[in-house]
C-alpha positions as CSV (number, residue, x, y, z in Angstrom):
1,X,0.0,0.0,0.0
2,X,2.9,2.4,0.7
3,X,4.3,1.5,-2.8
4,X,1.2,2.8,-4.2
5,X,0.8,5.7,-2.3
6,X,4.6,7.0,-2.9
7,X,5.1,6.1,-6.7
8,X,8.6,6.2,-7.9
9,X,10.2,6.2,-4.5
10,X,13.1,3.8,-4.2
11,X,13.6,4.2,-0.3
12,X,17.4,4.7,-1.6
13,X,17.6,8.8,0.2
14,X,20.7,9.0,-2.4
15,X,18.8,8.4,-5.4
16,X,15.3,9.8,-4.0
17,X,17.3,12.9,-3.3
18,X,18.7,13.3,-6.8
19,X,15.5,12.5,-8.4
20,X,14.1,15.9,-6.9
21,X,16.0,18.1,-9.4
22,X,16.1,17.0,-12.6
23,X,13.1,19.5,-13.0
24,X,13.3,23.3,-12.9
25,X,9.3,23.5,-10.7
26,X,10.8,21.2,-8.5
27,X,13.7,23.0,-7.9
28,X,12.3,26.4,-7.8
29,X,9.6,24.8,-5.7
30,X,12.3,23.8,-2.9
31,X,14.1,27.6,-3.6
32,X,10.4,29.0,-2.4
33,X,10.1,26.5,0.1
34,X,13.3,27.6,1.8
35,X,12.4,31.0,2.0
36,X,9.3,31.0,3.0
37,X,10.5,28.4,6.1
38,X,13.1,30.8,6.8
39,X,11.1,33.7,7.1
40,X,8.1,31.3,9.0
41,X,10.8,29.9,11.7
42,X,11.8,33.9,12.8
43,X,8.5,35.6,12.4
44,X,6.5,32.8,13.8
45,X,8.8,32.7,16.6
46,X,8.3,36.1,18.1
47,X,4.1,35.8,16.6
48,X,3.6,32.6,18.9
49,X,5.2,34.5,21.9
50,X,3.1,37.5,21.4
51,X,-0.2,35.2,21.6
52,X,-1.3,36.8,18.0
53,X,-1.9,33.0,15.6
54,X,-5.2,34.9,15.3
55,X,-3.7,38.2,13.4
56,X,-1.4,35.8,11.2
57,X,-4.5,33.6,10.1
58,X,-6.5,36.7,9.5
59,X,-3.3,38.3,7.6
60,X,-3.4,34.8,5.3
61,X,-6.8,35.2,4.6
62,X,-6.8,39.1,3.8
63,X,-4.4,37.9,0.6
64,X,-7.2,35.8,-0.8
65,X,-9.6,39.0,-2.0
66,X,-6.3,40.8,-2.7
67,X,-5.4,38.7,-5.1
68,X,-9.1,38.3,-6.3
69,X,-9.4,41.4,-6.9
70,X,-6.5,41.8,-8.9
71,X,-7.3,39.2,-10.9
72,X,-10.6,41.1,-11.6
73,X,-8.4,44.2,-12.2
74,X,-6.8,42.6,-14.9
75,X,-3.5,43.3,-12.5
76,X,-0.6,41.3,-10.8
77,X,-1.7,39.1,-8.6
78,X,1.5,40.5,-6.1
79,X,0.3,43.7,-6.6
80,X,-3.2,43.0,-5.0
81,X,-2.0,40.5,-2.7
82,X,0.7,42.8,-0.8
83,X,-1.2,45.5,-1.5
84,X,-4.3,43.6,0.9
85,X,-2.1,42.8,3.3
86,X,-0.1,45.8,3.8
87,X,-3.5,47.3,4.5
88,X,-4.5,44.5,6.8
89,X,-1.4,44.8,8.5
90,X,-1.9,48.1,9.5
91,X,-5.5,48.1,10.6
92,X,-4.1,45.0,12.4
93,X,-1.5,47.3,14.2
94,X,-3.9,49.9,15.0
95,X,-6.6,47.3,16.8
96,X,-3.5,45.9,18.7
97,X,-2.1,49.1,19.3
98,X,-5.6,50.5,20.6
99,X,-5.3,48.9,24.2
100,X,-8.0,47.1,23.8
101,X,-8.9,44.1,26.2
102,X,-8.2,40.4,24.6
103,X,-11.4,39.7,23.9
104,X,-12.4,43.0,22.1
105,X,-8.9,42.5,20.5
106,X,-10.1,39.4,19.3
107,X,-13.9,39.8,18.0
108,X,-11.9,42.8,16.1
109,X,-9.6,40.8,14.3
110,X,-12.5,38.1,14.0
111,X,-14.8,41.0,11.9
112,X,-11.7,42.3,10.0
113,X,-11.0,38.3,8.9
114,X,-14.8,38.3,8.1
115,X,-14.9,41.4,5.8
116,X,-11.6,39.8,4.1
117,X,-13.6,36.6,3.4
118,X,-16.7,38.2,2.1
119,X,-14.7,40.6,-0.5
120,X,-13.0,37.5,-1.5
121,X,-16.2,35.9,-2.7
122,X,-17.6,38.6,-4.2
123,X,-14.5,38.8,-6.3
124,X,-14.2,35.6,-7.1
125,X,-17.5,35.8,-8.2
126,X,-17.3,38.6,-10.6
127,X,-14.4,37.5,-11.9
128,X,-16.0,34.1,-13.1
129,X,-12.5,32.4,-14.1
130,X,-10.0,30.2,-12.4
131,X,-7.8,32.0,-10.3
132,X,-4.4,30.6,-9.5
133,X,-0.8,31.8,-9.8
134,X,1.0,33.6,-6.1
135,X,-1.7,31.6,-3.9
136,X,0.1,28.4,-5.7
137,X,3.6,29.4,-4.5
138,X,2.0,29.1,-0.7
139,X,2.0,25.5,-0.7
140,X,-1.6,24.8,-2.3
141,X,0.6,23.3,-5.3
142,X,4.4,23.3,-6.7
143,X,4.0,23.0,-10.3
144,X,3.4,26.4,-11.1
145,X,6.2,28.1,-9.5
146,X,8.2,30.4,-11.9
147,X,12.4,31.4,-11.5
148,X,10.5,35.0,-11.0
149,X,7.9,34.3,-8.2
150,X,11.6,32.9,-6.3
151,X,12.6,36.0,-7.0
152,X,10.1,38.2,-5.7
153,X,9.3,36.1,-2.7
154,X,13.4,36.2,-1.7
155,X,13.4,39.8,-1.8
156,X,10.4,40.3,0.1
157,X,11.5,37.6,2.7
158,X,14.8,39.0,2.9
159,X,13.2,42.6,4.1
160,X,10.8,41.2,6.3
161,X,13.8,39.5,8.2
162,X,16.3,42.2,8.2
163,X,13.5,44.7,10.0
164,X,12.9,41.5,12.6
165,X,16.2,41.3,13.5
166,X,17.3,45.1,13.1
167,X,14.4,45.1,15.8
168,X,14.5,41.9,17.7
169,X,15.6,43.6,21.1
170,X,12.7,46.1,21.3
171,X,10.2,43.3,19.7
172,X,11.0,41.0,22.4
173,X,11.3,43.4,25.5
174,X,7.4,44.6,24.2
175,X,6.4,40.3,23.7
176,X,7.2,40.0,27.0
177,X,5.8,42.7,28.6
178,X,4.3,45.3,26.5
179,X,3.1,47.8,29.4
180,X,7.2,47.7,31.0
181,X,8.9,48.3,27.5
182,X,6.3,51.3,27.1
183,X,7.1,52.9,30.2
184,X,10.8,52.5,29.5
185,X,10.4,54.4,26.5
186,X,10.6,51.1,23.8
187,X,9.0,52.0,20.8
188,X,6.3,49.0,21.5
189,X,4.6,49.7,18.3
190,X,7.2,48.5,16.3
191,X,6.1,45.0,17.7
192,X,3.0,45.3,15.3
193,X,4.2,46.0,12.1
194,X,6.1,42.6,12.3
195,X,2.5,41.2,11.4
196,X,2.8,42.0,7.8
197,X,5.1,39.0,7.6
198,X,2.4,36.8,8.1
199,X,1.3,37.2,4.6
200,X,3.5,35.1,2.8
201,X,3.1,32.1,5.1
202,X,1.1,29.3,5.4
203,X,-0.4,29.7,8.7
204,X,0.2,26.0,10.0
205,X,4.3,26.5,8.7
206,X,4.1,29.9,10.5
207,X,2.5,28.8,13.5
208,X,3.0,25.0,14.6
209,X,7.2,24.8,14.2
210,X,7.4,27.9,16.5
211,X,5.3,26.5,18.9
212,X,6.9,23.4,18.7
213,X,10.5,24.8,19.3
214,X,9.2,27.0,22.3
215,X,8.0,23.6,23.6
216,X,11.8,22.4,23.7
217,X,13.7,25.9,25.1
218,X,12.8,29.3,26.1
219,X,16.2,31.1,25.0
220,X,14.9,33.2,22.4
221,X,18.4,32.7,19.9
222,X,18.1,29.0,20.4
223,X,14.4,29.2,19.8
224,X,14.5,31.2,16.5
225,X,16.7,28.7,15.3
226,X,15.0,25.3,16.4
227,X,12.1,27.1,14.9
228,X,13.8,27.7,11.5
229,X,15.2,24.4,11.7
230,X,11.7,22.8,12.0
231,X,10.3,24.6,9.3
232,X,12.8,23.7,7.2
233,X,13.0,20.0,7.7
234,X,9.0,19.7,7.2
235,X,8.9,21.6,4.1
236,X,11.5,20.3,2.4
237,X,10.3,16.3,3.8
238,X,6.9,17.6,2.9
239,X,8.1,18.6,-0.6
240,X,9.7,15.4,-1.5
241,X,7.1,13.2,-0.1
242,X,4.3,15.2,-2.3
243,X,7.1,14.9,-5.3
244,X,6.4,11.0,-5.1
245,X,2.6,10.9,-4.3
246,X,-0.2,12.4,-5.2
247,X,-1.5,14.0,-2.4
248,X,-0.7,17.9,-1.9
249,X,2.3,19.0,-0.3
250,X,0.1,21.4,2.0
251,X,-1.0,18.0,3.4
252,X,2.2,16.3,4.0
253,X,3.8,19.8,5.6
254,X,1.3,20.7,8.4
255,X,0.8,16.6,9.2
256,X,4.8,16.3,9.7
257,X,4.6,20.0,11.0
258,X,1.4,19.1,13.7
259,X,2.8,14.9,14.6
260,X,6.2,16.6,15.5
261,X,4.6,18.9,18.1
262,X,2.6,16.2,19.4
263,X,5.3,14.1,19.8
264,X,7.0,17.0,21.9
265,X,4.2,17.8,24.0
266,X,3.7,13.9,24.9
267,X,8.0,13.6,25.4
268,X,7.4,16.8,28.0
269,X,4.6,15.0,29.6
270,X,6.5,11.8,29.7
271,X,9.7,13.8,31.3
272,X,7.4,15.3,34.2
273,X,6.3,12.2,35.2
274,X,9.7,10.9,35.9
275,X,11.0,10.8,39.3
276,X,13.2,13.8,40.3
277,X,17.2,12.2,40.7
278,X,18.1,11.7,44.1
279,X,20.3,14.0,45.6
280,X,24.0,13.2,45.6
């Protein structure tokens, strides 16, 4: 049944490993994967510790009418698709920024994500085509990736991380504790704009390997990078297990992504329960 499922896999890593680039979408597909679990394993990182997986989902959604709508523009599908989320990003910022309490925060975000889903309907609708091309680099499918998407998604990423870490001090001194940075003068709402990077991502990719790592340690350098390290290994092990199947590789990247942090989480759990070593 395996055999079936994985077609053309020789369980030889070698020769499996090989057979991945022969092709130019495979290989740009692995170039895009990279980047985006790069980008996933440091945004998601600081996102998870500031308690906003909400704002990233609603950020992924808010691309799907941007890039409807472009599409009904008769535009680039980048330039509605950052364009959204730029937007959503900043309304995003200004409901965090707004002191709100978490639930108001929350049934903000909730309507925002709501409005984003409705205008991507209506789009669609009007459009009355087939819309595919940037949504297809996110992991919905990795035949369609051009040499140029890689491009603009390594420039983009690159940005994205250089402001993180050009502001990774003040970002983490606000996740911690927002109200202390503030009255020490940190610029706190620098913490928000970090959201925008949450547009590119699939949410499970950007959420689950950050979570996963800040299961394992809570120094924040050692964190970034278990998290970057996660996202890597499950997108390019997702990639190469949807090469030789025919099952998505969205499917195969959030199961490896999700049975890893389960696995942690029931290792903790397992680790508690031991008895304490006795003293010497």
């Amino acid at each position: 049944m395996v055999e079936a499922l994985f077609q053309g896999l020789s369980w030889n890593p070698i020769r499996d490993v090989h057979a991945l680039f022969p092709f130019p979408f495979m290989v740009n597909a692995l170039a895009a994967g990279t980047i985006v679990a790069v980008m996933a394993g440091v945004a998601g990182w600081f996102m998870v510790l500031r308690r906003q997986t909400f704002a990233g989902h609603t950020l992924a959604v808010i691309a799907f009418p941007g890039a409807a709508a472009a599409s009904l523009a008769g535009l680039p599908l980048a330039l509605g698709y950052f364009g959204f989320c730029g937007a959503g990003a900043l309304v995003l910022a200004a409901i965090a920024g707004s002191r709100r309490s978490l639930g108001a925060e929350s049934a903000a975000i909730g309507s925002l994500q709501a409005l984003a889903l409705a205008l991507g309907f209506l789009f669609v609708s009007l459009y009355h085509g087939v819309l595919s091309g940037l949504d297809s680099l996110l992991f919905g499918t990795f035949l369609g990736i051009t040499a140029g998407q890689v491009v603009v998604l390594l420039l983009v990423a690159s940005a994205a991380v250089v402001f993180i870490v050009a502001a990774a001090r003040p970002l983490f001194f606000a996740s911690v504790d927002a109200d202390v940075a503030r009255a020490a003068g940190v610029p706190v709402g620098v913490a928000e704009t970090s959201q925008i990077t949450g547009a590119l991502l699939v949410f499970a990719l950007l959420v689950t390997p950050a979570a996963t790592a800040q299961q394992l340690t809570s120094r924040p350098a050692l964190g970034i990078a278990l998290s970057v390290a996660i996202a890597l290994g499950v997108t390019w092990l997702g990639l190469a297990l949807a090469y030789f199947s025919v099952y998505p590789v969205g499917f195969f990247v959030t199961s490896l992504a999700f049975a890893l942090y389960v696995l942690v989480r029931l290792g903790r759990a397992a680790a508690r329960r031991l008895p304490a070593p006795a003293a010497a």
